[in-house]
C-alpha positions in Angstrom: -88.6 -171.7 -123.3 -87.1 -173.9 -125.8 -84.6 -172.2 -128.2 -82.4 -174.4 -130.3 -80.1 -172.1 -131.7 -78.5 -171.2 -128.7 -78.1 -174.3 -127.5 -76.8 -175.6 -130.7 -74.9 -172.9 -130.4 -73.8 -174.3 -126.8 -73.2 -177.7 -128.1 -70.7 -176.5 -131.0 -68.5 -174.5 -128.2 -68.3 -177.7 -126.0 -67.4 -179.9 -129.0 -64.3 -177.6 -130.0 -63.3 -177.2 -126.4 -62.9 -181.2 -126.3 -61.0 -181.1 -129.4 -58.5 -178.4 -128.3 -58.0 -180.0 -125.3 -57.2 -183.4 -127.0 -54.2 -181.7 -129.0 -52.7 -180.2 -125.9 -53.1 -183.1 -124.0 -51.5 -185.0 -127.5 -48.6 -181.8 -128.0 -48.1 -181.3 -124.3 -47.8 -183.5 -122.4 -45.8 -186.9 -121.4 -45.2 -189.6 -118.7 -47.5 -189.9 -116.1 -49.9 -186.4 -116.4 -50.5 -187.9 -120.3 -51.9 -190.4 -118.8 -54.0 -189.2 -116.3 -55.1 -186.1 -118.8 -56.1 -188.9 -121.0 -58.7 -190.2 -118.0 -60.0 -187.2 -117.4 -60.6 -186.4 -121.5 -62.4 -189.6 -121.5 -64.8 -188.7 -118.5 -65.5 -185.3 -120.4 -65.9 -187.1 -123.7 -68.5 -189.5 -122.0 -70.3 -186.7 -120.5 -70.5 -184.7 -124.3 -71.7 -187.8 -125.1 -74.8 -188.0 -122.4 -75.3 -184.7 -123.5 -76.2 -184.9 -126.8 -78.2 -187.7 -126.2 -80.2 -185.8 -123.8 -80.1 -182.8 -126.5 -81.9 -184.9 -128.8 -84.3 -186.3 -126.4 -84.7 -181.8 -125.7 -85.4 -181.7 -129.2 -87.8 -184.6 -129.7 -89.9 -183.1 -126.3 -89.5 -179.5 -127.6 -88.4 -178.2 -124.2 -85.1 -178.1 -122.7 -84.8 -180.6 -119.4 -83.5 -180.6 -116.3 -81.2 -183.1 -117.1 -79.7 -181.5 -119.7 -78.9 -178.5 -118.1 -77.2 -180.5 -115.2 -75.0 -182.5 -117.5 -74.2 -179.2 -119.2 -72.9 -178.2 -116.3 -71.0 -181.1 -115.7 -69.1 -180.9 -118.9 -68.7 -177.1 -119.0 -67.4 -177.6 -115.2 -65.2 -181.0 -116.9 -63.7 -179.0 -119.6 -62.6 -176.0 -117.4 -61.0 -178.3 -114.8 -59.2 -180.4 -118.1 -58.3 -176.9 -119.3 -56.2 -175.8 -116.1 -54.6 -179.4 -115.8 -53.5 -179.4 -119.0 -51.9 -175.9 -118.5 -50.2 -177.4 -114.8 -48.9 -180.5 -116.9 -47.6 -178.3 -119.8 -45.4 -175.7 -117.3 -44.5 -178.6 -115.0 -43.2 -180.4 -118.3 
């Protein structure tokens, strides 16, 4: 069932999830664990980026694909493991 709202919807989250992150990582953090949290934005940023690619390939087809939903995945499982780092590195700091 193809429903672009929601998944716009989705998209938007994912997008202001990347930006919060990027200010704790810029706030928070120093040394060594900047550095590495910077890495690990940039994977997730590359995956958003996949992702909306795919969306508007979802859009073009009028279905959502497979592929889509697995790289949706992958970021929301990117972000959540950037999230708790960033907390680690901001109580270790």
């Amino acid at each position: 069932m193809y429903n672009t709202y929601m998944n716009d919807e989705k998209q938007s989250e994912l997008t202001a999830r990347l930006s919060v992150v990027w200010t704790q990582i810029i706030r928070g953090t120093g040394g060594n664990c900047a550095i590495d949290l910077k890495r690990m934005y940039g994977n997730a940023v590359n995956l958003s980026n996949e992702c909306n690619k795919e969306w508007v390939e979802c859009r073009r087809l009028r279905k959502i694909t497979s592929k889509y939903l697995s790289l949706q995945k992958d970021l929301e499982l990117a972000l959540t493991n950037l999230e708790h780092y960033v907390t680690l590195a901001s109580l270790m700091s």
